[in-house]
C-alpha positions as a Markdown table, in Angstrom:
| # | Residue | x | y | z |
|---|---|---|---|---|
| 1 | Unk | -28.4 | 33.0 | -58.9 |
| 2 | Unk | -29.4 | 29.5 | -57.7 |
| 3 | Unk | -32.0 | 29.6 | -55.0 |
| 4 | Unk | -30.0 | 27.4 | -52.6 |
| 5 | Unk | -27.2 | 24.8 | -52.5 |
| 6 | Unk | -27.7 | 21.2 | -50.9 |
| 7 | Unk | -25.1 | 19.8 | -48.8 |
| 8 | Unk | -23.1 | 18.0 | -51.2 |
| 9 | Unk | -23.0 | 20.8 | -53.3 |
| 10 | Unk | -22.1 | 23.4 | -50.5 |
| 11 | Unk | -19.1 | 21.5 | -49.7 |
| 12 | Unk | -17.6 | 21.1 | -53.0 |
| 13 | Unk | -18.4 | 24.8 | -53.7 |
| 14 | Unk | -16.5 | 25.9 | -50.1 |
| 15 | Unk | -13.7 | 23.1 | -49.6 |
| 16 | Unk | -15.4 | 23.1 | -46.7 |
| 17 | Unk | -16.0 | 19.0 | -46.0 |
| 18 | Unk | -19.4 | 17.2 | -46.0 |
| 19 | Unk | -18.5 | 15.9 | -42.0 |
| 20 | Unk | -17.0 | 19.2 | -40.8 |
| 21 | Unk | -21.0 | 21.2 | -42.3 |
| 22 | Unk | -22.7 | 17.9 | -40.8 |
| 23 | Unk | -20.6 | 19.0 | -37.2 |
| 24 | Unk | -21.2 | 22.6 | -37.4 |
| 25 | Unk | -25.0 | 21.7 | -38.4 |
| 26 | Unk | -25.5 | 19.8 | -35.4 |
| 27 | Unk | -23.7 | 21.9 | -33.3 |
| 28 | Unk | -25.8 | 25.1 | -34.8 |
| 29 | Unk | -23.0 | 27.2 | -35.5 |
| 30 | Unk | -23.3 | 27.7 | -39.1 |
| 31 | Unk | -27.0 | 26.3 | -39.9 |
| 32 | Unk | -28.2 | 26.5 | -43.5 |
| 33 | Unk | -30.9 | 29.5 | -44.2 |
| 34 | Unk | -33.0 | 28.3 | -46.7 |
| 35 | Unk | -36.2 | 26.3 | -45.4 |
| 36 | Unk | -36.4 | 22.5 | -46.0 |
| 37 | Unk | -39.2 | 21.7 | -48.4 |
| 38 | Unk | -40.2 | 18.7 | -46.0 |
| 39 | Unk | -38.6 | 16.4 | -43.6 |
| 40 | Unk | -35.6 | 14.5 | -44.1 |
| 41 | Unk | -34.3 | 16.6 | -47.3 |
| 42 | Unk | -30.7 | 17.7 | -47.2 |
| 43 | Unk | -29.7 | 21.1 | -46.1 |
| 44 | Unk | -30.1 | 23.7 | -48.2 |
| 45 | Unk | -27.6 | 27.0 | -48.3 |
| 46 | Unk | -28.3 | 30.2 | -49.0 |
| 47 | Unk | -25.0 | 32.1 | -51.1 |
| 48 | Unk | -24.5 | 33.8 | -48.0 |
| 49 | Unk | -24.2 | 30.7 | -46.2 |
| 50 | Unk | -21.8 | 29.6 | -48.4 |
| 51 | Unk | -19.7 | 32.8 | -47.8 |
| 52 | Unk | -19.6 | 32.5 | -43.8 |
| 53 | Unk | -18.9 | 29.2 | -44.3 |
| 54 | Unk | -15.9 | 29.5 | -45.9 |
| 55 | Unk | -14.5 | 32.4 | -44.0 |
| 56 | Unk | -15.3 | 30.3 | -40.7 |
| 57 | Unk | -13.4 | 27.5 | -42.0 |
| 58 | Unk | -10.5 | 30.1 | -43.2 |
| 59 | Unk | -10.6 | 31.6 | -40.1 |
| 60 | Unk | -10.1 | 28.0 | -38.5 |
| 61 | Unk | -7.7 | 27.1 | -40.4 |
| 62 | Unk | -5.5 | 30.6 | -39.7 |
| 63 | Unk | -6.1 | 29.1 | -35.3 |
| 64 | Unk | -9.2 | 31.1 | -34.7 |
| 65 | Unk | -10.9 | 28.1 | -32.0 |
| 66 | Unk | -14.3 | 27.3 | -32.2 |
| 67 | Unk | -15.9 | 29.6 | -29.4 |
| 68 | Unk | -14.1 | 32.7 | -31.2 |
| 69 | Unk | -15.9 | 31.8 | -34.7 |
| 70 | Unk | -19.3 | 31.6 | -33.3 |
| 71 | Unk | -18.4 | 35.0 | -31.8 |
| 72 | Unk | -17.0 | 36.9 | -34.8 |
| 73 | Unk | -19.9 | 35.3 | -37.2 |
| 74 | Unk | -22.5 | 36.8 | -34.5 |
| 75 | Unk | -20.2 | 40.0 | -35.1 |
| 76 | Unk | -20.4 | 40.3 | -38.6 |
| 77 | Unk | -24.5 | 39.5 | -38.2 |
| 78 | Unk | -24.4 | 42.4 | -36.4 |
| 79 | Unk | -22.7 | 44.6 | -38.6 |
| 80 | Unk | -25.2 | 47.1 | -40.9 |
| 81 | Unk | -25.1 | 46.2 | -44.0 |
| 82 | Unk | -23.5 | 42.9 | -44.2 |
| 83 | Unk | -26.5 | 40.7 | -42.9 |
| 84 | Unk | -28.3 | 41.5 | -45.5 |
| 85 | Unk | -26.4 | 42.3 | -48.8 |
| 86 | Unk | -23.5 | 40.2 | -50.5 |
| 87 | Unk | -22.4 | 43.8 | -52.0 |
| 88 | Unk | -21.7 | 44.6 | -48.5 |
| 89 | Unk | -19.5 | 41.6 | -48.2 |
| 90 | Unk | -17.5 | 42.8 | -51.3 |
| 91 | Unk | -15.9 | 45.4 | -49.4 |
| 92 | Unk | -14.9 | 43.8 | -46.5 |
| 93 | Unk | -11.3 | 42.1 | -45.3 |
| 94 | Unk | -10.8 | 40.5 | -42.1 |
| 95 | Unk | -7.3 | 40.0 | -40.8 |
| 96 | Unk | -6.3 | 37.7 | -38.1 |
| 97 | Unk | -3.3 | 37.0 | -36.1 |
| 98 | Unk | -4.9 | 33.1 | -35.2 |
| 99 | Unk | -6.0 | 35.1 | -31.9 |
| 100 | Unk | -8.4 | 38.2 | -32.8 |
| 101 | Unk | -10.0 | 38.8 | -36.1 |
| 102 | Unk | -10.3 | 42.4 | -37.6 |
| 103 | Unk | -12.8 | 43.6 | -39.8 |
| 104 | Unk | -11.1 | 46.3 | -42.3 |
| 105 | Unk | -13.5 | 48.6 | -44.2 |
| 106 | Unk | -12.3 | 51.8 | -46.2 |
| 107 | Unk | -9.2 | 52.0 | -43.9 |
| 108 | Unk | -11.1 | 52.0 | -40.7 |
| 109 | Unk | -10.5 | 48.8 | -38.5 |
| 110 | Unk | -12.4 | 46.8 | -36.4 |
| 111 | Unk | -11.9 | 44.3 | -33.9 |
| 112 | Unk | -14.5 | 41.4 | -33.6 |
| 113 | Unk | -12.6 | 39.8 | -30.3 |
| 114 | Unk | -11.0 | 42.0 | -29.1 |
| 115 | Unk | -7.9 | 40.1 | -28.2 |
| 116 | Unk | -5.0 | 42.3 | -27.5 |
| 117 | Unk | -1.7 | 41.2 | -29.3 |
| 118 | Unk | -1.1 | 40.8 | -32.5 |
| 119 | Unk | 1.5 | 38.4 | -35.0 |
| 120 | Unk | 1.8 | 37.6 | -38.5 |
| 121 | Unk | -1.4 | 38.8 | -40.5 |
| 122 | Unk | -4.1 | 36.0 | -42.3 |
| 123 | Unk | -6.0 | 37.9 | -44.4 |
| 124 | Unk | -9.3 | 36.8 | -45.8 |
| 125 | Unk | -10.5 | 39.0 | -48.9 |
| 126 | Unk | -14.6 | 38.6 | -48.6 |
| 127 | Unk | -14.7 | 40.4 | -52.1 |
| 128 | Unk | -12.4 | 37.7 | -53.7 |
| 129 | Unk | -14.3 | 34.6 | -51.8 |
| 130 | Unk | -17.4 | 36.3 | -53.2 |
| 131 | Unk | -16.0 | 37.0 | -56.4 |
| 132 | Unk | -14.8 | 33.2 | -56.5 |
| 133 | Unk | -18.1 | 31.5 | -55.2 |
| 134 | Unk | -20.4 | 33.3 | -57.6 |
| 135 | Unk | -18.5 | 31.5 | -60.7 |
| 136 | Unk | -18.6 | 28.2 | -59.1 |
| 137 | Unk | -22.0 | 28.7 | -58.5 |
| 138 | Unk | -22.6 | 30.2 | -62.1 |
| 139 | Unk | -20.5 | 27.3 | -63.9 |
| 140 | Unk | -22.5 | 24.3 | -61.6 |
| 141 | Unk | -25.8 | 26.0 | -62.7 |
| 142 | Unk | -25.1 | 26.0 | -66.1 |
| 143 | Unk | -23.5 | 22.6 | -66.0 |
| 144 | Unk | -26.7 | 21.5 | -64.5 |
């Protein structure tokens, strides 16, 4: 797997757009984990970047504001296991009703906001994304 993704590449990769990772850069809510080589290079994401930042932008997109993102991405930080392996990822759903997000492992729910209430269902498969973002990154690797 490619050791990091710059900027350009990262947004192509996650639909996610170049201004909307240059806001949530500055804003530090989704900053890139891989170290800058020196000043002045572009951002570099990790895989698992590129994962949160496509589920924060789902999640967005499905109503979830700004202040309950940076909450349910400290959440899932939090959450054994899926801080530190993608496999962990694989497993995972989150369901959200554009108020509260729910974290669904083996039939067992959790809720990240806990928001009372609950509407039509967005779901966001983590072991699709994962599945999806690993051949994009494969095919622009071997394209490169």
């Amino acid at each position: 797997m490619i050791d990091g993704f710059p900027t350009e590449l990262a947004a192509r990769l996650t639909g996610v757009s170049r201004s909307l990772l240059e806001t949530w850069l500055r804003s530090k809510f989704l900053l890139p984990s891989v170290p800058a080589e020196r000043r002045g290079v572009s951002a570099t994401y990790s895989f698992r970047d590129l994962v949160a930042l496509r589920v924060a932008a789902q999640l967005r997109d499905a109503g979830i504001s700004p202040q309950a993102l940076r909450r349910v991405v400290e959440y899932l930080r939090s959450r054994k296991g899926l801080s530190t392996t993608t496999e962990a990822l694989v497993g995972t759903t989150l369901i959200t009703d554009g108020q509260d997000v729910f974290e669904v492992v083996d039939e067992v729910t959790f809720s990240a906001l806990k928001k009372p209430g609950q509407r039509v269902l967005f779901v966001v498969p983590l072991g699709e994304l994962v599945t999806e973002l690993q051949a994009k990154a494969r095919a622009q690797h071997a394209a490169a």
